[in-house]
BAMARPA-646205 format. One record per atom (N, C-alpha, C, O, CB): x, y, z. Coordinates in steps of 0.02 Angstrom, whole numbers, plus 32768, in hexadecimal, padded with zeros to 4 digits. Each point is the difference from the previous one (the first is absolute). Glycine has a CB too. Example, Ala and Ser with C-alpha at 12.3 -4.5 7.8 and 13.67 -1.06 7.14 Angstrom:
2
82947EE48186/7FD3803B8000/802D803C8000/80347FFF8021/7F6D7FC6801D/804D80707F9E/802A803B8003/7FD980378025/801980378008/80227FA97F8C/
% end
This chain:
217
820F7BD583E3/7FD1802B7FDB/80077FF47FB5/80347FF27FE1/7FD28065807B/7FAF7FB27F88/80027FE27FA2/8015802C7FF0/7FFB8027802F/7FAF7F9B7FAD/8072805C7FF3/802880217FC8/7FC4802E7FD5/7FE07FEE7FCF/80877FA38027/7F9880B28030/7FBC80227FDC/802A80257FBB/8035801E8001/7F7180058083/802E7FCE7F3F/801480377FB7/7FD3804C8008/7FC7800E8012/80467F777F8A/803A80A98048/7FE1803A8000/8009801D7FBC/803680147FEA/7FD87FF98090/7FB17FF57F61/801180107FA5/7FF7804B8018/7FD7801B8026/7FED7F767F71/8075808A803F/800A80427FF2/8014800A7FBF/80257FDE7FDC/7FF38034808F/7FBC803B7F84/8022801F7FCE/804680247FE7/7FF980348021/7FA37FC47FF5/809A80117FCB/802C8016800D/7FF2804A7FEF/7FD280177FDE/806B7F7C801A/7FF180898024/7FFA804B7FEE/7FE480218049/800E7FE78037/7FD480067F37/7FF08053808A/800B803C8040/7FB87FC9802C/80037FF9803D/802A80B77F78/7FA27F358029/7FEB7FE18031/801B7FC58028/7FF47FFA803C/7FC280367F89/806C7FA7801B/803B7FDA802A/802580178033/80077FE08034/80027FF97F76/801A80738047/803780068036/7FCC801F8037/80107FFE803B/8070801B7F78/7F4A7FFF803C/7FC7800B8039/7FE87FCD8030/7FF78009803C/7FE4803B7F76/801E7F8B8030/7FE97FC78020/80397FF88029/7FFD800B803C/7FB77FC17F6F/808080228039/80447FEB802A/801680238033/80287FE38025/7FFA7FF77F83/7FCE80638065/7FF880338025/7FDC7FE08032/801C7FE68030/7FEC80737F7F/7FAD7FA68048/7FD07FE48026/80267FCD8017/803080048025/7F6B801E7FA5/80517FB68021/80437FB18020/8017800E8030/7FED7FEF8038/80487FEB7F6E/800980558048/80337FFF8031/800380358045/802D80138025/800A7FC27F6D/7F7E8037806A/7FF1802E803B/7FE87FC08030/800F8003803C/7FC980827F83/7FF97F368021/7FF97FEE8034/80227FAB8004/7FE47FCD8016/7FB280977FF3/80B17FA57FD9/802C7FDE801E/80077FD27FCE/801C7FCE8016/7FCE804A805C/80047FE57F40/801B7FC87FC8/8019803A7FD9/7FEB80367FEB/7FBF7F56800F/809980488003/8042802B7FCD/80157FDC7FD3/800F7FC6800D/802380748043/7FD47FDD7F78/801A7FE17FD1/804E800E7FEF/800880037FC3/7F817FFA801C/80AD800C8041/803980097FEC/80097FF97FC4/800580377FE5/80167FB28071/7FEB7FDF7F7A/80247FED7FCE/7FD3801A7FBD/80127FF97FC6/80297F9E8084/7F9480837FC7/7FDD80387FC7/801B80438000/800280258032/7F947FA57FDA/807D80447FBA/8021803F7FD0/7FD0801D7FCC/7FD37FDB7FEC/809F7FEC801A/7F91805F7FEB/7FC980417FCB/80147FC97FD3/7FDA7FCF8002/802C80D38011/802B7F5C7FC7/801A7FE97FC2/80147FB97FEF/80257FF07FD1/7FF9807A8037/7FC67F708021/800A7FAD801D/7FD57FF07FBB/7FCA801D7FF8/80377FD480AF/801A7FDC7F25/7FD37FDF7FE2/7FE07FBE8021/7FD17FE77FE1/806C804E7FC6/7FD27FB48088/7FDF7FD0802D/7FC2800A8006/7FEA803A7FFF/806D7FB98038/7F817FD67FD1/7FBE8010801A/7FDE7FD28032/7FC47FFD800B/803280387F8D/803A7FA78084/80027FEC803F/801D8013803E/803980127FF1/7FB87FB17FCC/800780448088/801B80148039/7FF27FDE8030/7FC37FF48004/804180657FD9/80297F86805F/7FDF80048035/800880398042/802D80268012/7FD47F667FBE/7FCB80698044/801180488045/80427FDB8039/80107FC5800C/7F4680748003/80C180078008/80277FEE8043/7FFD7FD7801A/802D7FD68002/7FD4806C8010/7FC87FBC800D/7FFF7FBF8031/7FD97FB97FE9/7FFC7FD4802B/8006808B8031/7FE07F947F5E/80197FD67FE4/7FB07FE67FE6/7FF87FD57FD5/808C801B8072/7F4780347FDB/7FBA7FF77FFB/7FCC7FF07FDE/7FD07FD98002/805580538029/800680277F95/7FCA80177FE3/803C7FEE7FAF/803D7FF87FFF/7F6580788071/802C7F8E7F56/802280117FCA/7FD280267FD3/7FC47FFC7FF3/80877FA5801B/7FFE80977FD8/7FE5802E7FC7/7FFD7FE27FC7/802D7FDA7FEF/7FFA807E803E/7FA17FB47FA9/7FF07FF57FA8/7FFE804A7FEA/7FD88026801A/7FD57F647FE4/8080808B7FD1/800380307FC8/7FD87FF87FD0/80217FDB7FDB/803F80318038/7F647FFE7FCD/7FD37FDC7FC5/7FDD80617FE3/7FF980308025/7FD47F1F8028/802B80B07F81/7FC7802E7FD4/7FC3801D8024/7FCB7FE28005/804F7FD47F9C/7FF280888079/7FD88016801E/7F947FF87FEE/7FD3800C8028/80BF803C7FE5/7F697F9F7FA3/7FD07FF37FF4/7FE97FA5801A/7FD07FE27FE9/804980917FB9/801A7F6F8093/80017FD78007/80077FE58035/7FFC7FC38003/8012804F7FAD/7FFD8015808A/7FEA800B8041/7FCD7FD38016/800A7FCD8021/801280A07FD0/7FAD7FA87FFB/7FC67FD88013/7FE97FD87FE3/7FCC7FEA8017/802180568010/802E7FA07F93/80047FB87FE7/80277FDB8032/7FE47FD58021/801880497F65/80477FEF8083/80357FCC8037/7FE67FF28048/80077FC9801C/8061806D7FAC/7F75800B8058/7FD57FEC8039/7FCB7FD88002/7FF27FDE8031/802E80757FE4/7FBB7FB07FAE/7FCD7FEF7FFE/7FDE7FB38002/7FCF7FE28016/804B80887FBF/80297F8C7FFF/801F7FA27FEF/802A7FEE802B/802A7FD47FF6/7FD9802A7F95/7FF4803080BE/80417FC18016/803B80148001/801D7FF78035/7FB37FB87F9B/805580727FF9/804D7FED7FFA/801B80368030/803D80078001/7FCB7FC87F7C/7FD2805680AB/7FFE803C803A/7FD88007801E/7FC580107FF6/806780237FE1/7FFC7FBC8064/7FA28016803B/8003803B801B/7FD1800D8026/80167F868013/805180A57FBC/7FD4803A800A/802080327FB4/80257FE17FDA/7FCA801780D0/800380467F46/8011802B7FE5/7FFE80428003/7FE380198030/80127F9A7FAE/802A80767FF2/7FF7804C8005/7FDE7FFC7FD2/7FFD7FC57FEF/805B8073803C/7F807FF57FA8/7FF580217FC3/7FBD803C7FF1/7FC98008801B/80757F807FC8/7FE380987FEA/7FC480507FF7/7FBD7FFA7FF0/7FFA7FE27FCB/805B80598005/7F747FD6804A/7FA87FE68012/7FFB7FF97FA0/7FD77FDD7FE4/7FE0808180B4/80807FCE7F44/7FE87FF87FC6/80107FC07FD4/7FE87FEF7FCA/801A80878045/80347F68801D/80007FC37FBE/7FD57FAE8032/7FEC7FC87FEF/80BA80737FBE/7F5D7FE68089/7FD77FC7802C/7FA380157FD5/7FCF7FDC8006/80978028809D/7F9C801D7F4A/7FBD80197FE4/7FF17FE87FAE/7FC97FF17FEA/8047807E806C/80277F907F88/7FFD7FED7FC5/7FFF7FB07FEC/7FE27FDE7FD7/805380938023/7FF77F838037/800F7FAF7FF2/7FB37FD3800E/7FE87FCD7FE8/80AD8040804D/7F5380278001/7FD37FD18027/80187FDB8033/7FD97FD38011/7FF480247F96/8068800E807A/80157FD6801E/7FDC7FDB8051/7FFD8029802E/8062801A7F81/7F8E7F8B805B/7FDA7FE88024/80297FEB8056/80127FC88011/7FA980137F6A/804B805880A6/8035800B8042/7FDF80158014/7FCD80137FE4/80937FF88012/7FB57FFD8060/7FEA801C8026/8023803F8002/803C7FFB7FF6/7F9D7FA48038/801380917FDB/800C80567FFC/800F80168044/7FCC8013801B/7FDF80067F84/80937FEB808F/7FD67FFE8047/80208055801D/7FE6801C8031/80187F387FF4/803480C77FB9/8014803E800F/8004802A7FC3/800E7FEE7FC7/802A7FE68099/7FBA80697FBA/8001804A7FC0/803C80168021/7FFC8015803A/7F7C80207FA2/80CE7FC77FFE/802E80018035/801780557FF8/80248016802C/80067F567FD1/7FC280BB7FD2/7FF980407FF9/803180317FCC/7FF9803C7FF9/7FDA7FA6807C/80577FFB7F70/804380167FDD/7FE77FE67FA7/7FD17FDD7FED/809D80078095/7FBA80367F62/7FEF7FF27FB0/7FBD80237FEF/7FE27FF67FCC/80587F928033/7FB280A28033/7FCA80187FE9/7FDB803A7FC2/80148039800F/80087F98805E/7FBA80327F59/7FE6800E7FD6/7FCA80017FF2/7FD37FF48028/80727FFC7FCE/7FB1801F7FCF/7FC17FFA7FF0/7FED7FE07FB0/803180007FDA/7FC880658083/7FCA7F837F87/7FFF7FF67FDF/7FD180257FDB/7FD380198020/80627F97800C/7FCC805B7F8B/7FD980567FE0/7FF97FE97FD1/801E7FCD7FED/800E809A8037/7FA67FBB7FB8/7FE180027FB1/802880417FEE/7FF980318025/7F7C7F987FE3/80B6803A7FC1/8019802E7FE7/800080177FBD/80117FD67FD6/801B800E807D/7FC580597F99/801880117F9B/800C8040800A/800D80248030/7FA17F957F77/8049804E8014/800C80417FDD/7FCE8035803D/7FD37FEC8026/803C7FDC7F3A/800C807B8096/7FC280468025/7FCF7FF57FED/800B7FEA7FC8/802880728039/7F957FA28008/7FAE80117FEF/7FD77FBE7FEE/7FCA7FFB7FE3/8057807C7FE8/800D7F558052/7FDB7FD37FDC/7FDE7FED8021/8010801A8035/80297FCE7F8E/7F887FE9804A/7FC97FFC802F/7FD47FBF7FFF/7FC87FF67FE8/803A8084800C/80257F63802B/7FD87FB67FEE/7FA97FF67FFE/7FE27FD87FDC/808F7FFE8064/7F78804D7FE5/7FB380117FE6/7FEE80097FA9/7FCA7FF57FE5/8034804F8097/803B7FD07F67/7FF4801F7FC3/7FFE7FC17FD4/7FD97FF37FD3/806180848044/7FFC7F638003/80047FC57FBB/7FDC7FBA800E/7FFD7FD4802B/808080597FB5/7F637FE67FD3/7FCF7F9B801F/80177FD48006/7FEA7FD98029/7FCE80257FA9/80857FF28005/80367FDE7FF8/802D800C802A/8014803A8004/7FD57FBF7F9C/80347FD4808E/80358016801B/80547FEC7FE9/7FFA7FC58013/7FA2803D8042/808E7FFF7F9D/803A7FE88000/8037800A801A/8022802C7FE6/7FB37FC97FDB/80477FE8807A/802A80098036/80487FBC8008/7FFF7FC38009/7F7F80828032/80C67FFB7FB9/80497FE17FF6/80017FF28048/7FF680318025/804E80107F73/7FC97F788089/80148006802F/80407FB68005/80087FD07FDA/7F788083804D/809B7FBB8009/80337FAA8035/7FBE7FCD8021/80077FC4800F/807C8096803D/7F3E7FCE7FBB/7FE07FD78031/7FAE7FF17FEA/7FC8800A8018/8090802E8047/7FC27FAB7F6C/7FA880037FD8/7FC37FD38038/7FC580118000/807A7FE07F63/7FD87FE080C2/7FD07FE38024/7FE780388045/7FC57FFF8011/80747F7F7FC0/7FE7809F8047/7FEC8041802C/7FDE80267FC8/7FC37FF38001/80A48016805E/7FA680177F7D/7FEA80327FCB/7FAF7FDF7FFA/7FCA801C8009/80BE80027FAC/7F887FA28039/7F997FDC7FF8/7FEA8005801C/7FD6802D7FFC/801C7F927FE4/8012801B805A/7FD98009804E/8006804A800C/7FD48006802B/804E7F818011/7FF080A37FBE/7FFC8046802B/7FC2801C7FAD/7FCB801A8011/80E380068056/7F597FDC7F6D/7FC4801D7FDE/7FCF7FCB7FF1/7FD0801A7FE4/8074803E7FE9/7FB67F70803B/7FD37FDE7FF9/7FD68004804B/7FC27FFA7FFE/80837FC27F9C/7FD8804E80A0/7FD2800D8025/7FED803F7FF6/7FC38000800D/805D7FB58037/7FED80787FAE/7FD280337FE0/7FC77FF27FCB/7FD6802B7FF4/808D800F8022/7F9D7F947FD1/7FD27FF77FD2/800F800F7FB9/7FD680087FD4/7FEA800A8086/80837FF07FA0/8017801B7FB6/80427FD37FD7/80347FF0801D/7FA680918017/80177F717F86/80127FD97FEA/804D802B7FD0/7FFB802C7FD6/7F797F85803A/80C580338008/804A801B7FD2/80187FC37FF7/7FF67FC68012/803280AD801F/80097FBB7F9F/802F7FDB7FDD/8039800E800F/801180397FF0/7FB27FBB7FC5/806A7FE4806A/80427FEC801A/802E7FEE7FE1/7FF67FCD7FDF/7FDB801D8062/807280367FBA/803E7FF57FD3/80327FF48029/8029802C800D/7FB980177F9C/80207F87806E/80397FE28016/8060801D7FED/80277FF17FD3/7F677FAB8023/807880948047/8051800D7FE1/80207FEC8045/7FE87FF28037/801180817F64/80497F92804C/80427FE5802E/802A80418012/80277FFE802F/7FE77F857F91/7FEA80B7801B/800E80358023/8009804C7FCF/80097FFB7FC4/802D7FA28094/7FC880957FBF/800880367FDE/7FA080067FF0/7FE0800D7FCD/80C07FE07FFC/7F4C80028078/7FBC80107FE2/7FDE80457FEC/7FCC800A7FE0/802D7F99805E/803B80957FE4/7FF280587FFB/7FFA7FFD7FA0/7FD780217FE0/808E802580AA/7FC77F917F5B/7FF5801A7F9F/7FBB7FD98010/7FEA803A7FFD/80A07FC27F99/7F577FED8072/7FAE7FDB7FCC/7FE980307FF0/8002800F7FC4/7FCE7F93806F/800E808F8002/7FC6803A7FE5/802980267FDC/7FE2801D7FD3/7FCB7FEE808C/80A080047FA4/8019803B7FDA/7FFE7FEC7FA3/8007802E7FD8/80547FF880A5/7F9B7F937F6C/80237FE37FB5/7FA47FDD800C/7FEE7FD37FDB/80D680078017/7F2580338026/7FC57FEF7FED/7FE27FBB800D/7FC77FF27FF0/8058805F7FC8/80167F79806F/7FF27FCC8011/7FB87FE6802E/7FE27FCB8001/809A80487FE9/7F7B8030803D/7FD87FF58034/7FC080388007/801A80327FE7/80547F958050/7F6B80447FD3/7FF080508024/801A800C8058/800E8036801A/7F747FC97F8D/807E7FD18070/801D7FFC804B/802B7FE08014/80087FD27FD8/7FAB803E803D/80827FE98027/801D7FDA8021/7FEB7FE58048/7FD4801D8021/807380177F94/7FD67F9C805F/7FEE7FEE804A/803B7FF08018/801B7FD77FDB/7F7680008019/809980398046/8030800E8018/801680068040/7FD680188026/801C80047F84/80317FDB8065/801280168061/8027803F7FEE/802E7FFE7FD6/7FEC7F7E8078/7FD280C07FD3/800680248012/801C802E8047/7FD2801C801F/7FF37FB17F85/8085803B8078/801C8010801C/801F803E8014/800B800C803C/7FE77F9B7FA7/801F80897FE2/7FFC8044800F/7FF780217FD1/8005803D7FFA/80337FBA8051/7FB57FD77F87/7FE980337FAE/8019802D7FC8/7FE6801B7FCF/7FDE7FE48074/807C7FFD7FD9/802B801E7FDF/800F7FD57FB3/800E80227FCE/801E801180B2/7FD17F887F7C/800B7FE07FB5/7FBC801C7FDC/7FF880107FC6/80517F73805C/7F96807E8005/7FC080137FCA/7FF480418001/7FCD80067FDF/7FF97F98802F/804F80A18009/800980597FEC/80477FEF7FD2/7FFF80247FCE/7FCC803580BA/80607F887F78/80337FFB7FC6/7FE67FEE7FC5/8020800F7FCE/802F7FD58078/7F747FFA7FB4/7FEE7FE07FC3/7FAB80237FEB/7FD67FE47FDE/80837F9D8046/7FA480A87FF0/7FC880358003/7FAF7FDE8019/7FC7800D7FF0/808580387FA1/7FCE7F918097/7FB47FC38029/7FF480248041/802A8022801D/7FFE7F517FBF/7FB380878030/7FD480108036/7FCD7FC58019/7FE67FD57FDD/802780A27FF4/7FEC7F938075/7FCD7FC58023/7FBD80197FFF/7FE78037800C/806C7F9C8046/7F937FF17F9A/7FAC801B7FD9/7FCF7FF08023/7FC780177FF9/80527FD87F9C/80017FD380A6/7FD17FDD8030/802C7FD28034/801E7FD37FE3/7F7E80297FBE/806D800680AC/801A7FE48022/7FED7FBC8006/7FC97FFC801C/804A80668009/80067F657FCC/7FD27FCA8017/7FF07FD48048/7FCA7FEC8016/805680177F7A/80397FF78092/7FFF7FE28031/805880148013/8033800A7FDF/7F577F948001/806280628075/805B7FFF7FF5/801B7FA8802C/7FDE7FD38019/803880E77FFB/80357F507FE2/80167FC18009/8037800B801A/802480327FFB/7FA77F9B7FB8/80427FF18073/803980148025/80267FAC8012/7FD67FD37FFE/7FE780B5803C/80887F637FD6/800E7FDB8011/7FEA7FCC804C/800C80128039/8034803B7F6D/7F9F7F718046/7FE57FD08026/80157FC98013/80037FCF7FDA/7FC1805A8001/804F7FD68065/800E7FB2801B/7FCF7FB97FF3/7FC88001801A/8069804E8040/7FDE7F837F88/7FE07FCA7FE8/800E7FD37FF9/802F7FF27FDB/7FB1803B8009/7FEB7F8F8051/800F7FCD800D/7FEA7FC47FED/7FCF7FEE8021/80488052801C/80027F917F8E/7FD47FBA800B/7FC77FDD8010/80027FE88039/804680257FD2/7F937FEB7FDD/7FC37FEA8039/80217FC18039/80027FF7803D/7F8B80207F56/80877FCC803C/800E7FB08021/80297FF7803F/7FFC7FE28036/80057FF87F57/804280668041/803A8008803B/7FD98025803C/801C7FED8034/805580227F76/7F6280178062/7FE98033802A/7FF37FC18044/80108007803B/7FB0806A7F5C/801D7F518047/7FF27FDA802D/80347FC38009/80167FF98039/7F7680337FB1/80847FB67FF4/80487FD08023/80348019801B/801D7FE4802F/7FD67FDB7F8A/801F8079802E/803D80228026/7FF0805A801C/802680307FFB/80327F737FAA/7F6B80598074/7FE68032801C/8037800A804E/800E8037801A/7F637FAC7FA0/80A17FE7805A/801C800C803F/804B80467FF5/7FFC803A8016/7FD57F268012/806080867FB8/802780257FC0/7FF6804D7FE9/8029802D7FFD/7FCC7F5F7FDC/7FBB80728015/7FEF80317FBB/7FE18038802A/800D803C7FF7/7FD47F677F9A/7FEF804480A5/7FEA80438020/801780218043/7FE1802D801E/7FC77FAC7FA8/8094800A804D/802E804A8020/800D800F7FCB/7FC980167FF0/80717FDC8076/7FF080167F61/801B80277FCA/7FCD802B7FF1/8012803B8002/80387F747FD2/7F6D8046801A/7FBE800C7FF8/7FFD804B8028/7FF8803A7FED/7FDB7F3A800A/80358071803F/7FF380388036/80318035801D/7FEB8037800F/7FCF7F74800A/808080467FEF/803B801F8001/7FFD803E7FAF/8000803E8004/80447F3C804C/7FB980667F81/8006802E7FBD/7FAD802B8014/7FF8802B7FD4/805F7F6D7FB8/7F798068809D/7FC180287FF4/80158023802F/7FE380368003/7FBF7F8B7FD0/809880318069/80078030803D/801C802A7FE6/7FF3803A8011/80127F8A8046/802C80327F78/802380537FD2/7FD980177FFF/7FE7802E8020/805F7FC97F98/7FA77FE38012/7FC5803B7FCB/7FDC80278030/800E803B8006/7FCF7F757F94/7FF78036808A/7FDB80248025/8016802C802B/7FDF80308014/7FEB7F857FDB/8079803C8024/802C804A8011/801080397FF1/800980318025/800F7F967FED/7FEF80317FA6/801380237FD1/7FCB801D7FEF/7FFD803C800A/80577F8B7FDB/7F7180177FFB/7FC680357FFD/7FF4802B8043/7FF6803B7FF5/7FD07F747FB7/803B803D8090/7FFE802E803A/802080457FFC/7FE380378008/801C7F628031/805080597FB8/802580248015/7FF5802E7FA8/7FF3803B800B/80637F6F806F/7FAC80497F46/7FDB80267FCA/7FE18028801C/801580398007/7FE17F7E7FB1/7FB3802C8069/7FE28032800C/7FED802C803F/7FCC80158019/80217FB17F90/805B803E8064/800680288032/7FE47FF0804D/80028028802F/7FFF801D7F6A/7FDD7F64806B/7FE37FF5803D/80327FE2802F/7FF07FF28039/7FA380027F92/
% end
């Protein structure tokens, strides 16, 4: 059997995934929380892990250097990344929001100006509305823009809202929510499909368990 790559993010969506994994039988022993490594191979000798930048997920799949991956609908959304999407695996889940100051009312301003991590989502989500902003690219601490005047709005993932009632923000408009996605290669899907879709299908028999047993069926 060929040697399938699995790009993961490090951190809580990683040890999720690895979770997943090892329910249906790839273990990674020699991975640790605190491992600066970013190579692995599994147990039985199959599969190998890549550690890479979670905004980068679906660049490494995308090219090749991984034929399958984990990563959050929000940076598979930003990058553009050109994969196949084939499970909503249901964990990491959020949302993404228009947020400011109390009373503020995006109807109100002709002008728009919005602090966000994800200015290419931010376009496409108001340009298909038909409305033209202006985007300020930040790397983080986007809750100060509207407070120092940087912004009138933010755009943000939103999880329990609590950073933004600490910083006196409020959600002004829901946009979409997002959640962590299994994603595969085009190329690999088909040369080493033999490989890729038990894993494929085995990881949708959870899930789909799990939503069962969630909702109570």
């Amino acid at each position: 059997m060929e040697t399938i790559k699995i790009a993961l993010a490090k951190g809580r969506l990683a040890d999720l995934s690895l979770e997943l994994l090892e329910q249906i039988g790839i273990s990674f022993s020699s991975y640790y929380e605190k491992t600066r490594k970013l190579t692995f191979i599994s147990d039985d000798g199959h599969y190998e892990l890549i550690l890479v930048k979670a905004m980068d997920v679906g660049t490494y799949v995308e090219n090749g250097a991984a034929d399958i991956g984990v990563a959050g609908k929000d940076t598979l959304l930003e990058a553009g990344a050109d994969v196949f999407e084939v499970i909503d695996l249901g964990f990491g889940r959020c949302e993404f929001a228009v947020a400011g100051e109390p009373g503020t009312e995006l109807s109100a301003q002709q002008s728009l100006t919005i602090g966000t991590k994800y200015p290419k989502i931010t376009n496409d989500y108001f340009q298909a509305q038909g409305r033209q902003v202006e985007t300020i690219k930040l790397n983080g601490s986007v809750e100060l823009a509207p407070l120092v005047g940087l912004s009138d709005v933010i755009v943000d993932i939103v999880e329990t809202g609590s950073t933004l009632k600490e910083n006196n923000l409020e959600v002004i408009e829901t946009m979409l929510s997002i959640s962590a996605r299994l994603v595969v290669n085009k190329a690999s899907f088909k040369t080493k499909g033999t490989a890729i879709r038990p894993v494929i299908d085995q990881v949708k028999s959870i899930v789909d368990e799990k939503g069962r047993v969630t909702n109570g069926n």
